[in-house]
C-alpha positions in Angstrom: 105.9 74.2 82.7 102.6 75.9 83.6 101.6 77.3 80.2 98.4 75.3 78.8 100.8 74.5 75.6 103.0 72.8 77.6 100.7 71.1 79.5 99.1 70.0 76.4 102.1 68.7 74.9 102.8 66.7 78.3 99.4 65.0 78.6 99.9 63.6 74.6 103.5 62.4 75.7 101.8 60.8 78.7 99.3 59.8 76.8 102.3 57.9 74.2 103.6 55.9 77.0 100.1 54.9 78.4 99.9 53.4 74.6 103.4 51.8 75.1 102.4 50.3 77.9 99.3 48.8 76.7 100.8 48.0 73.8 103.4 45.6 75.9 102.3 45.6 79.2 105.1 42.9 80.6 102.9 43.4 83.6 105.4 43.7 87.1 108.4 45.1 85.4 109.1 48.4 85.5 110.4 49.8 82.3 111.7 52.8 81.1 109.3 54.4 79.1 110.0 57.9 77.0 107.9 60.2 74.3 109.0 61.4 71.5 110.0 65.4 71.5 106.5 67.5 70.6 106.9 70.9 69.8 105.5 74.1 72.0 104.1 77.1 70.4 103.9 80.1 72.0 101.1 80.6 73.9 99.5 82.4 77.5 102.4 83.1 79.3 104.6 86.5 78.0 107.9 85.8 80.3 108.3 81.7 79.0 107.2 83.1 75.2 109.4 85.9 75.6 112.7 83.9 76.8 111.9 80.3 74.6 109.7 80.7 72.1 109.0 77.9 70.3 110.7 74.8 72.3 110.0 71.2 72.6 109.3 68.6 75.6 109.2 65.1 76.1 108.7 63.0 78.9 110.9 59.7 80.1 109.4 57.7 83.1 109.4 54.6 84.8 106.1 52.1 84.0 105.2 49.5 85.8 101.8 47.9 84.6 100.2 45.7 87.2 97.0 44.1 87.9 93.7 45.4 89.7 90.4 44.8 89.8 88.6 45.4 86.3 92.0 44.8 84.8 95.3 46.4 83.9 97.1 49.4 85.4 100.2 51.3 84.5 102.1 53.2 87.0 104.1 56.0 85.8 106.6 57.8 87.7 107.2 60.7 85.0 110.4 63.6 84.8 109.1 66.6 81.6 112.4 67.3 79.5 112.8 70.9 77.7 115.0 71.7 74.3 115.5 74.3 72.0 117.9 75.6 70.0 119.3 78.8 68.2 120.3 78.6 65.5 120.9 82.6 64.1 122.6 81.2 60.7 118.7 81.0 59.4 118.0 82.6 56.3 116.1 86.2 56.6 112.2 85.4 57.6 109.2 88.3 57.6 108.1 87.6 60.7 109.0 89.4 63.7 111.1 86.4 64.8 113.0 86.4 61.8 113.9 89.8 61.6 115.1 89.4 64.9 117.2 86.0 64.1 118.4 88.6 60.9 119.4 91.2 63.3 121.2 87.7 65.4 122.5 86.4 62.7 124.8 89.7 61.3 126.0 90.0 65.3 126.8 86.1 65.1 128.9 87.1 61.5 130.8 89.8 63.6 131.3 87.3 66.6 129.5 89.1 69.2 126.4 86.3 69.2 126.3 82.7 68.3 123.6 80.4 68.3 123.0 78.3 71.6 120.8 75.7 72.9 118.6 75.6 75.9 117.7 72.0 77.6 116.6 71.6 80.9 114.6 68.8 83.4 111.9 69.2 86.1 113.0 69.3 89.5 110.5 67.1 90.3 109.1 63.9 89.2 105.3 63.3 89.2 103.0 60.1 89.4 100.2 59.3 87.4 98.3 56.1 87.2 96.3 54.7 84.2 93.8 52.1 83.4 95.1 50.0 80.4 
């Protein structure tokens, strides 16, 4: 998720579960941590606005708060969560979206579309550590 919405979205969800964590830091246990879901507008990048749109992410991770010197730190092992769904029984909209989830929406009616969701996880999981 390389678009500076996304990337926006992840450092507030990141930015939730450093607050969880300093919140109740149960310092040498590592917890599972997760975000609530933020929504993504569309933004720089023509190929991920053209395919999703508006979407959401969260992020789920495992924190592990521990003691250094000048205090607390949280360890967070983090994995960036995608979702969106279709839903082409929306009333008719003006906006170029909605004529096109109008246009979706009769083909749905004559059942050659339907509405669908999109979800999806990183590959890879990333680490990030935070003074609390």
């Amino acid at each position: 998720m390389a678009t500076s919405g996304a990337k926006k979205m992840i450092a507030e969800c990141l930015e939730e579960i450093t607050n969880q964590a300093r919140q109740n830091p149960q310092i040498g246990v590592t917890r599972e941590l997760t975000s609530a879901w933020l929504g993504v507008q569309p933004g720089d990048d023509d190929d991920i606005d053209n395919a999703l749109g508006h979407y959401d992410i969260a992020v789920s991770s495992d924190t592990t708060v521990s003691e250094s010197d000048g205090g607390l730190q949280a360890e967070i092992i983090y994995k960036t969560y995608v979702y969106e769904f279709y839903n082409f029984d929306k009333d008719s909209e003006t906006s170029p979206a909605g004529v096109v989830n109008n246009e979706m929406r009769h083909l749905e009616e004559a059942g050659w579309a339907r509405s669908f969701r999109v979800h999806g996880e990183a590959t890879l999981q990333f680490k990030k550590v935070e003074k609390l």
